[in-house]
C-alpha positions in Angstrom: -13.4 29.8 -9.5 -9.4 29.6 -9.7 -7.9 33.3 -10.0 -5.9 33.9 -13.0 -2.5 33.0 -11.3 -4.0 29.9 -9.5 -5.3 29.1 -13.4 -1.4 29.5 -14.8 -0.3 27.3 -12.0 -2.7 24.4 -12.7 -1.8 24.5 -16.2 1.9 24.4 -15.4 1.9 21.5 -13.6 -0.6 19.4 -16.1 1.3 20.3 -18.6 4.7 19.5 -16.5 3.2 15.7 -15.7 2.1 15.3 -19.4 4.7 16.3 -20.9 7.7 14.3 -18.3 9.5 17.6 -16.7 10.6 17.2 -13.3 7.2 17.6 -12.1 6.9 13.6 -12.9 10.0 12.5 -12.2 11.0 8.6 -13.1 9.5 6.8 -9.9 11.9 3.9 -10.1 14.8 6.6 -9.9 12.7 7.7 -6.5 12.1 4.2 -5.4 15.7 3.3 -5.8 16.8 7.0 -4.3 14.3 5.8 -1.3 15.8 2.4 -0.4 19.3 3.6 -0.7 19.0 6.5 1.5 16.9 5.2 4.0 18.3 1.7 4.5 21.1 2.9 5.6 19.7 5.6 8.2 19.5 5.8 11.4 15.1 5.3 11.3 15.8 2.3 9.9 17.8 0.6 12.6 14.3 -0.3 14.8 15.0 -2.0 18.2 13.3 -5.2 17.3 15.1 -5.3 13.8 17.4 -9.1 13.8 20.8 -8.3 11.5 21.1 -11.8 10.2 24.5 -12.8 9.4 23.6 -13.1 5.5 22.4 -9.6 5.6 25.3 -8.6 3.1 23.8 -10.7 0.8 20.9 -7.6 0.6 23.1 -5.7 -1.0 23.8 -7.9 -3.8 20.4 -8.4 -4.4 17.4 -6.9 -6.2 14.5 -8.5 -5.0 11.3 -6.8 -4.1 8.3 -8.3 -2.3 4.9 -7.3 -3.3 2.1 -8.0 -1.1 -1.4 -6.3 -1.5 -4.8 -6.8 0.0 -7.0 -9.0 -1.7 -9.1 -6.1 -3.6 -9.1 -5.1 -7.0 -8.5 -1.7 -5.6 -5.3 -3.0 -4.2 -3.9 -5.3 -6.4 -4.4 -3.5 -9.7 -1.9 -0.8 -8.4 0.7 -3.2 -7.1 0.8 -5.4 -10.1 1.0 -2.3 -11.8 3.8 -0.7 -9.7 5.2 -4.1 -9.9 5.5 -4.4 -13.5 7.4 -1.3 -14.0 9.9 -2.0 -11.1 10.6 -5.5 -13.4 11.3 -3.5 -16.4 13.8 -1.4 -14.5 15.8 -4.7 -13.5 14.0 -5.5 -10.4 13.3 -9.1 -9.2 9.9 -8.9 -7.8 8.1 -11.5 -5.8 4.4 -11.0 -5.7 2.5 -12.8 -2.9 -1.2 -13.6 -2.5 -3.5 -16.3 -1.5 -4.3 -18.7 -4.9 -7.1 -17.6 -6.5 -5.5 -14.2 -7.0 -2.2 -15.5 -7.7 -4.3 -17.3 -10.6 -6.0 -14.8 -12.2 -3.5 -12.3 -12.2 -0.8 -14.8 -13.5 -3.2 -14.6 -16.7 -2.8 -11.0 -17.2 1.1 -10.9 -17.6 2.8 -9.9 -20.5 4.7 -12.4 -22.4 8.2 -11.0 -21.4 7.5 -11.0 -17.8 9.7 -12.7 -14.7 7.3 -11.6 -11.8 7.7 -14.2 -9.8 4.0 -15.1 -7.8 4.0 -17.1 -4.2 0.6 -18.5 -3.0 0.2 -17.7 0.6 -2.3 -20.4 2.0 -6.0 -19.7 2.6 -9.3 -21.3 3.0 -12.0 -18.7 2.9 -14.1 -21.7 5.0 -11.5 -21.6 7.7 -13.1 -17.9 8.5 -16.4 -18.3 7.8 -16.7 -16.8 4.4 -18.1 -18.5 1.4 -15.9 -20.8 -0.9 -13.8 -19.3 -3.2 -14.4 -16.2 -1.9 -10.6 -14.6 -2.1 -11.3 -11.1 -2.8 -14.1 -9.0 -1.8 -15.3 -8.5 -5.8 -17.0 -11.9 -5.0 -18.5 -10.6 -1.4 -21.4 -8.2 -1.0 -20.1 -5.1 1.3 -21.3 -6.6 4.8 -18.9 -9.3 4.3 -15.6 -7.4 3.4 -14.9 -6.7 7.1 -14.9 -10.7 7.3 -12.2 -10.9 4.2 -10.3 -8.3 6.2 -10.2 -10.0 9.3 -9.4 -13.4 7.8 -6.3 -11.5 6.3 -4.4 -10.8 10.1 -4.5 -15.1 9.5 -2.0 -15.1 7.1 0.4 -13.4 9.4 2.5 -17.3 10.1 2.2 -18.0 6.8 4.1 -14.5 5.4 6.9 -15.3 7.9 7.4 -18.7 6.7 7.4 -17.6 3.3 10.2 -14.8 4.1 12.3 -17.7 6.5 12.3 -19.6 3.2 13.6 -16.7 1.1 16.5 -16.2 3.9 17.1 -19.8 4.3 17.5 -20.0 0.9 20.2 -17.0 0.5 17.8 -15.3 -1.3 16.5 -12.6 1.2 14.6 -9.7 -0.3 16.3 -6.6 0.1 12.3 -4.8 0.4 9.1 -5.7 1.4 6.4 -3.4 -0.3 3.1 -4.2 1.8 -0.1 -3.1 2.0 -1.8 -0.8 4.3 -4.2 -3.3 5.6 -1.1 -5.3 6.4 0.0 -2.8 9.3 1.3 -6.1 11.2 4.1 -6.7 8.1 6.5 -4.5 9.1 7.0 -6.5 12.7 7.4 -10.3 10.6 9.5 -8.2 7.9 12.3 -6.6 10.6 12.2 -9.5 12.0 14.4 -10.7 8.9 16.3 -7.2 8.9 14.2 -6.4 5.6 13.2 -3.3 5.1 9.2 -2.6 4.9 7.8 0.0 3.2 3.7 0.3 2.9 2.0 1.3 -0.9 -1.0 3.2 -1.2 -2.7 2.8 -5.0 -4.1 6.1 -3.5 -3.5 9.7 -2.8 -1.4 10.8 0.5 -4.8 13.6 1.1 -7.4 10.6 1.0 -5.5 8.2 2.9 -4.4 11.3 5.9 -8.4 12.0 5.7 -8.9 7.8 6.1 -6.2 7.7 9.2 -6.9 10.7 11.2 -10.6 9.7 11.4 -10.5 6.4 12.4 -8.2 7.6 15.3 -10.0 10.1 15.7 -13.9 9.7 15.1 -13.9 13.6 14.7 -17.2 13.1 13.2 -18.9 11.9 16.4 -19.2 15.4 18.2 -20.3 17.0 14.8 -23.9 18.8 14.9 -24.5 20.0 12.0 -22.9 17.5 9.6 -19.5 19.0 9.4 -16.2 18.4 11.6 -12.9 19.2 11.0 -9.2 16.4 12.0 -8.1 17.8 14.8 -4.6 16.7 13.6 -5.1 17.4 10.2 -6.7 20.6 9.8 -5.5 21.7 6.2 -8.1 19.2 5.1 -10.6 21.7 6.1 -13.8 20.7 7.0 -15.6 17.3 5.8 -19.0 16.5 6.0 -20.3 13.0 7.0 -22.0 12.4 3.9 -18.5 11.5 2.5 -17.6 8.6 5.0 -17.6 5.5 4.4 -21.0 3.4 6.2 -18.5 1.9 8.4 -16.9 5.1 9.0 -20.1 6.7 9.9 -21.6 3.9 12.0 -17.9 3.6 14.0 -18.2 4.1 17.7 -14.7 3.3 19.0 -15.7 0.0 20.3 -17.6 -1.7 17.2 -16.2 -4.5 15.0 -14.1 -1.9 12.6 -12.7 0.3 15.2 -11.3 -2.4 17.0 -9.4 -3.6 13.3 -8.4 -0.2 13.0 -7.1 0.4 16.2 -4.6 -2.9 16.0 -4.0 -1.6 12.2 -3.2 2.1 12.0 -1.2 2.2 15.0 1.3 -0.9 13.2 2.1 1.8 10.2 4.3 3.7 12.8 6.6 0.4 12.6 7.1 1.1 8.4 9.9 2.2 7.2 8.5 4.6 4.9 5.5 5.4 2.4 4.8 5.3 -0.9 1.8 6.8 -3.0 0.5 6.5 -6.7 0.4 10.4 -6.5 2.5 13.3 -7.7 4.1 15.9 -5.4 3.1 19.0 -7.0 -0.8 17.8 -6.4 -0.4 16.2 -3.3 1.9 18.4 -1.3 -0.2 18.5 1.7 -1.3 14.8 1.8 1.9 13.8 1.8 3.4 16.6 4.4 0.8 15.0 7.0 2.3 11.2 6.4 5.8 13.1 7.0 5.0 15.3 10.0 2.6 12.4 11.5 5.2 9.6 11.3 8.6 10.7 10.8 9.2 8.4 7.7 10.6 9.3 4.3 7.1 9.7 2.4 7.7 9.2 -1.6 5.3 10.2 -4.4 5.8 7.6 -6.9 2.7 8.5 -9.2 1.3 8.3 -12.4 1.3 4.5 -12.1 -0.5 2.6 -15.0 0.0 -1.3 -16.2 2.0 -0.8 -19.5 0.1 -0.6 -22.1 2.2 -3.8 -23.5 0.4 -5.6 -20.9 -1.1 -9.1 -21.3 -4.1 -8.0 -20.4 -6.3 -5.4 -17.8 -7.0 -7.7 -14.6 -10.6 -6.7 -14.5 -13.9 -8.3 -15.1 -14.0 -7.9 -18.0 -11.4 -10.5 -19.3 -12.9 -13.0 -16.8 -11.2 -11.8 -13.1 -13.0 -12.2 -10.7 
């Protein structure tokens, strides 16, 4: 039970995020406060970054690249993050693989500009079923499969960004995915800055990091371990891992993907949740302390309620 100070607290800050005080501050006023300052700083200049000649042109430009795994989970957020950048004067791109690009084309408002790019894929190529573009049409054994087949579209990203460049219209910012650890190498190749978007909360994504690199959970007991790098989390028990989670042994089909994966978010330029500071203050300290980025709480996002339509199953997606 919450004492009676811990009680006022909680209802400050709900009432602070309903309400719009500082406590939710405008996110595209952090976003834009984020790629200002950090573009420009010294954590941006990585050793394998290429300054192309037209890089001036970045500053001139207002282009955003969106690129989400290919999950409801995931895309819902960065179409939603996505369309509230566009209403704030922002060019975004939004890449996927064609069925996606399809289905959430139908779900734009009238008045939007998104631009969508279809990055080639044939489920077949990778032994997955037809069709199958998103892992709402796989049964959970076979998402692993979907997330493996998605390091393939590593060629196909660069081209796409070559072409942007070649055309003189560079994006300025590519907002990736967390699965996508390998986009911030293809992305400084082009001197673009890279920046990786979690839908989720800094707390539950520190939690997903430290124990895959970890596998605290292996020497537990009694059921309950505690992140040896993380220990404001407190302790966890096993009963909340994930099955692959539980099952990983450092050497099995997951842990290998996560140890090529978690180690590439080092490479981003920064972070950015759909959380809110006040409630995620520790989360978010870990992401700061762990990799030395600028971390940015960019939360409440929701798709506009103007919105064409909730990309869901509902409405025939997916």
């Amino acid at each position: 039970m919450l004492t009676k100070n811990e009680s006022r607290k909680t209802k400050h800050v709900l009432h602070s995020i309903t309400y719009g005080s500082t406590v939710y501050q405008d996110f595209s006023s952090i976003f834009s406060s984020f790629i200002s300052t950090h573009s420009h700083s010294k954590q941006f200049k990585h050793k394998n970054h290429t300054q192309p000649s037209s890089m001036a042109k970045h500053n001139n430009n207002n282009n955003i690249i969106m690129f989400p795994f290919m999950a409801q989970g995931h895309l819902i957020p960065f179409l939603s993050l996505s369309l509230q950048l566009e209403q704030k004067g922002y060019k975004i791109t939004f890449i996927n693989t064609p069925l996606n690009v399809a289905n959430l084309r139908r779900t734009l408002p009238p008045y939007s500009t998104i631009r969508f790019v279809e990055i080639p894929f044939n489920p077949t190529d990778h032994n997955l079923p037809p069709n199958c573009e998103n892992t709402d049409t796989l049964p959970p054994n076979r998402i692993y499969d979907l997330l493996v087949a998605s390091t393939a579209l590593q060629p196909a990203f660069q081209n796409i960004l070559n072409d942007l460049v070649a055309a003189e219209t560079p994006p300025f910012c590519v907002v990736a995915d967390f699965f996508f650890g390998w986009s911030a190498a293809v992305s400084h190749k082009f001197g673009i800055c890279h920046v990786i978007f979690s839908g989720s909360s800094g707390f539950g994504l520190a939690c997903y990091f430290s124990s895959w690199i970890n596998l605290p959970h292996k020497n537990s007991e009694n059921g309950e371990f505690m992140l040896p790098d993380f220990k404001e989390a407190g302790k966890l028990q096993v009963t909340q891992l994930t099955p692959s989670l539980v099952a990983a042994t450092g050497v099995d089909p997951w842990s290998k993907f996560q140890k090529k994966n978690l180690p590439e978010w080092a490479e981003a330029d920064g972070f950015l949740f759909n959380t809110i500071e006040k409630l995620d203050e520790v989360g978010l300290s870990y992401f700061r302390r762990k990799f030395g980025r600028p971390v940015w709480a960019v939360g409440p996002i929701n798709l506009p309620v103007s919105s064409g339509g909730s990309p869901t199953r509902k409405n025939g997606m997916f």
